[in-house]
C-alpha positions, 0 to 999 in steps of 0.5 A: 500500500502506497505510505500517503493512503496508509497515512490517510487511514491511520488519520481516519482512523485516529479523527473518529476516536478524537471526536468520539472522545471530545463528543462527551466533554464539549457542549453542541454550542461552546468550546470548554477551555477546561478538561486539558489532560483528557484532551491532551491523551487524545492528541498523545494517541493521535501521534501514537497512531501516526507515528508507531511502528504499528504502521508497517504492520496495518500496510501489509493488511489495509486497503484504501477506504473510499470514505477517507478522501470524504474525511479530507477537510474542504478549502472552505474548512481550511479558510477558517484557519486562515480567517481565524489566523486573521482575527487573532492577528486583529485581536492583538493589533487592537487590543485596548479598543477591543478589550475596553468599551468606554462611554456606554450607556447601557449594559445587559445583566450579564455585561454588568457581571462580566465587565470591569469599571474604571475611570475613564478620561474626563470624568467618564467611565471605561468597562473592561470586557475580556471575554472579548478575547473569547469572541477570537480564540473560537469559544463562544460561537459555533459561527466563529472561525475557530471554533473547535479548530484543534479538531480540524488540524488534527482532520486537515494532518494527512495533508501535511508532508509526512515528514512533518507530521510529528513536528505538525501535530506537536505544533497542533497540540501546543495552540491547543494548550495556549489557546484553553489558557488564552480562554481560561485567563480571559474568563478569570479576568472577566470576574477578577474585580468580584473575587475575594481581593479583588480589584482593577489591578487584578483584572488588569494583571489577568488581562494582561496574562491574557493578552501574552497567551494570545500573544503565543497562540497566534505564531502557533497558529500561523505556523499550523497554516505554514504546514498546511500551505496555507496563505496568511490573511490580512487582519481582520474581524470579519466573521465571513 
């Protein structure tokens, strides 16, 4: 059997068992950024299965699957990096005006919990909005780009050389990592100021820890696209 086809096989393979396994730990509408060590042993045997000397031994028995190049992601399926790549790069290159909303009148029940006050310039008053963040990163909206996007990496790996893939998935998994803690340090900022000692420092300390999460997921992320041969889009926060 031709190596590409055994390799597809393999990622077939190994894509049924990780939807299989996040189907039980994620909701049909939002990404948890939580539940880091089952997801993190479903991408351990994901290289596993990818890399093991077990491959040799499937290549004396396994056949093409006609469903395989069904399971292959579409352009329209790999846009979505590309434009969430976008968004994330606009997300940092306009960090404050996206993160603080000042001069607004009225807020919703749930903006006043999640929001941050703080004096604003004369004498006006600026709200903090951190889950802002969450809006970029994928985990608040099935219509984002990113949403689920580790799960389409690791679909979208049988187009990657297989003399990368080791090193793709590696990269895959880490954009996993920063983007759960990009989300988590987001939502915890967005409480900061009604936890016990908390405050403005407080939500700005976590805001900041934030924003440099971020700051590590985007190279992560535009790498995945360099592996994939994929362009990188200009900024944006289009959805479309």
């Amino acid at each position: 059997m031709h190596l590409k086809n055994l390799i597809q096989a393999c990622l077939f393979i190994s894509s049924v068992t990780l939807s299989a396994g996040w189907s039980s730990t994620s909701s049909s509408t939002s990404r948890s950024p939580t539940n880091n060590l089952s997801r993190q042993a479903f991408f351990e045997k994901a290289k596993v299965a990818l890399t093991s000397s077990a491959i040799l031994t499937i290549a004396t028995t396994i056949t093409p699957l006609p469903s395989i190049a069904a399971s292959t992601p579409s352009p329209k399926d790999l846009e979505k990096l590309q434009k969430g790549h976008s968004r994330v790069v606009y997300l940092l290159n306009n960090w404050d005006s996206i993160t603080e909303i000042c001069g607004k009148g009225v807020m919703s029940d749930l903006e006043r919990k999640q929001v941050v006050r703080t004096d604003g310039g004369g004498g006006g008053v600026c709200e903090k909005t951190p889950l802002k963040v969450q809006d970029y990163l994928g985990y608040k909206s099935t219509e984002d780009p990113l949403f689920r996007a580790d799960k389409l990496m690791v679909k979208a790996a049988q187009l990657v050389d297989p003399d990368e893939l080791e090193d793709y998935l590696d990269v895959v998994e880490k954009y996993r990592e920063k983007a759960d803690q990009g989300a988590m340090m987001a939502y915890t900022s967005s409480w900061g100021e009604a936890n016990p000692n908390g405050g403005k420092d407080i939500i700005e300390e976590y805001l900041l820890d934030t924003k440099a999460e971020v700051e590590k997921t985007e190279p992560l992320l535009r790498s995945v696209l360099g592996y994939l041969k994929l362009d990188v889009l200009p900024p944006s926060a289009s959805l479309k």
